[in-house]
TITIDO-275464 format. One record per residue (C-alpha): z, y, x; residue number from 0. Coordinates in nm, 3 decimals. Last residue first. Layout:
N
+---------+---------+---------+-----+
|      zz |      yy |      xx |   k |
+---------+---------+---------+-----+
|       Z |       Y |       X | NUM |
...
+---------+---------+---------+-----+
END
This chain:
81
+---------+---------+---------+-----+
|      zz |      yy |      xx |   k |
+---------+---------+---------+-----+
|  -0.279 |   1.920 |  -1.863 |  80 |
|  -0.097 |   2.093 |  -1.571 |  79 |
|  -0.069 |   2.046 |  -1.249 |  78 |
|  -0.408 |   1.965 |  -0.944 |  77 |
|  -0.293 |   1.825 |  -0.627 |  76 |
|  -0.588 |   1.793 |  -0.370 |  75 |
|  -0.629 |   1.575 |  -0.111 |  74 |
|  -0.906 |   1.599 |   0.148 |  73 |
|  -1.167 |   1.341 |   0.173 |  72 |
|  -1.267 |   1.257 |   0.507 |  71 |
|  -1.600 |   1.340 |   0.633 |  70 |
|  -1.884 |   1.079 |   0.793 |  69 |
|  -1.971 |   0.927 |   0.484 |  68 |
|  -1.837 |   0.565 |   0.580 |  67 |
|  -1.623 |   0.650 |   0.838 |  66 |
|  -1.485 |   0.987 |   0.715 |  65 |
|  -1.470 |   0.801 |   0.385 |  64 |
|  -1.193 |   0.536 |   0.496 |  63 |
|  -0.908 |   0.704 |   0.333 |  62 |
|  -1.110 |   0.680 |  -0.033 |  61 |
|  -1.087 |   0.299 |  -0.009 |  60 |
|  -0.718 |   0.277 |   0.108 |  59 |
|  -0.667 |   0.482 |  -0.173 |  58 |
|  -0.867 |   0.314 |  -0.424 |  57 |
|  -0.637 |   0.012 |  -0.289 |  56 |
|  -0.301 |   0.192 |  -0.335 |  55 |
|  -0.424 |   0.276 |  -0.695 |  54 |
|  -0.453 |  -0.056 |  -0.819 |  53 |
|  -0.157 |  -0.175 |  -0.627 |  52 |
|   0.051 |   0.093 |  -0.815 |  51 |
|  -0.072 |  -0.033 |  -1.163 |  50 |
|   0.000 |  -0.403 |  -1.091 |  49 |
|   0.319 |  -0.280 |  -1.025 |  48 |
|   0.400 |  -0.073 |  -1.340 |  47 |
|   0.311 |  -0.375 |  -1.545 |  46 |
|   0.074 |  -0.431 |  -1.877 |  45 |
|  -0.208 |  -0.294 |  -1.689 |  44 |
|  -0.548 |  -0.059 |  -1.826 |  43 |
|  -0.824 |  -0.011 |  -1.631 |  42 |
|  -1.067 |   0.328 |  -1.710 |  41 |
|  -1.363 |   0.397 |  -1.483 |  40 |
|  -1.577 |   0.762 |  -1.518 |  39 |
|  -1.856 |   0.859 |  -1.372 |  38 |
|  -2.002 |   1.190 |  -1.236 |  37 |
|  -2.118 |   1.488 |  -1.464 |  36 |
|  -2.234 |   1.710 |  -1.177 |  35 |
|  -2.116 |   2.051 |  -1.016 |  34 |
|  -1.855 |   1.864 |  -0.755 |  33 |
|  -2.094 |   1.510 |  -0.662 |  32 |
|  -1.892 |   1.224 |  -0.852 |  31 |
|  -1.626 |   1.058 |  -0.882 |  30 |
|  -1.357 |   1.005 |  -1.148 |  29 |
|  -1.056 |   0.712 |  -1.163 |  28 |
|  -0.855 |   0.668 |  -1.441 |  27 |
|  -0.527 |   0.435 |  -1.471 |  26 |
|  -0.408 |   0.359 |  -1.804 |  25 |
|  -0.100 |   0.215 |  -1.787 |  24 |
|  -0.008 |   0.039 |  -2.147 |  23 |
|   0.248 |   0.078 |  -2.362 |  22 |
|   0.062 |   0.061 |  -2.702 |  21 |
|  -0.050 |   0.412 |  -2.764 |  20 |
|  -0.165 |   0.431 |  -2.420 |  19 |
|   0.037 |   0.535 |  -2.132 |  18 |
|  -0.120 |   0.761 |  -1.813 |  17 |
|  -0.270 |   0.758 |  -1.480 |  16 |
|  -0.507 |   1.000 |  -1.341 |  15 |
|  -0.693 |   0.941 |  -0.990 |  14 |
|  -0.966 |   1.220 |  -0.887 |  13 |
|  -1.291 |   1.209 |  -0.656 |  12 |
|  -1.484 |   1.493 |  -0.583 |  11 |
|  -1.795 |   1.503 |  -0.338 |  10 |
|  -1.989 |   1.783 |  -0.201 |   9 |
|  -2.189 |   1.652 |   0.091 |   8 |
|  -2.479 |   1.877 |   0.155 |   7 |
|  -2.469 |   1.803 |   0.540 |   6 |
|  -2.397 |   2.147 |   0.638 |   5 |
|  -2.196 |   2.238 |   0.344 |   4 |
|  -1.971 |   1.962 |   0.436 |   3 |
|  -1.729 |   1.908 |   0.133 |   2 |
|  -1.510 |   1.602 |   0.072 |   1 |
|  -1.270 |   1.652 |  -0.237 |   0 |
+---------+---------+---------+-----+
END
């Protein structure tokens, strides 16, 4: 998340991965403004690694947001289904 009430920034952004019904890592990323509908990307990979590169660089991406939006995002763990 990366809220600044003062600057109306209320942005989520979440990472999910999971298997498919054929083996595959699904990883899924959502962003949006918090309140709104957002957007939704799904890639799937046939190998653990490619998986964990994918998400290393949309976390390199979402590290640099205090530079590019002027707040950093702040992590959030979130259990359960």
């Amino acid at each position: 998340m990366a809220l600044d009430p003062t600057r109306n920034i209320r942005r989520r952004y979440s990472i999910s991965a999971s298997f498919d019904l054929f083996g595959m890592i699904i990883v899924e990323t959502r962003w949006g403004r918090i309140g709104a509908a957002g957007q939704t990307q799904c890639h799937a990979f046939a190998d653990r690694a490619a998986a964990d590169r994918h998400i290393a660089a949309i976390l390199r991406r979402r590290g640099t947001a205090e530079r590019r939006i002027g707040i950093a995002y702040r992590p959030v763990e979130r259990s359960g289904a």
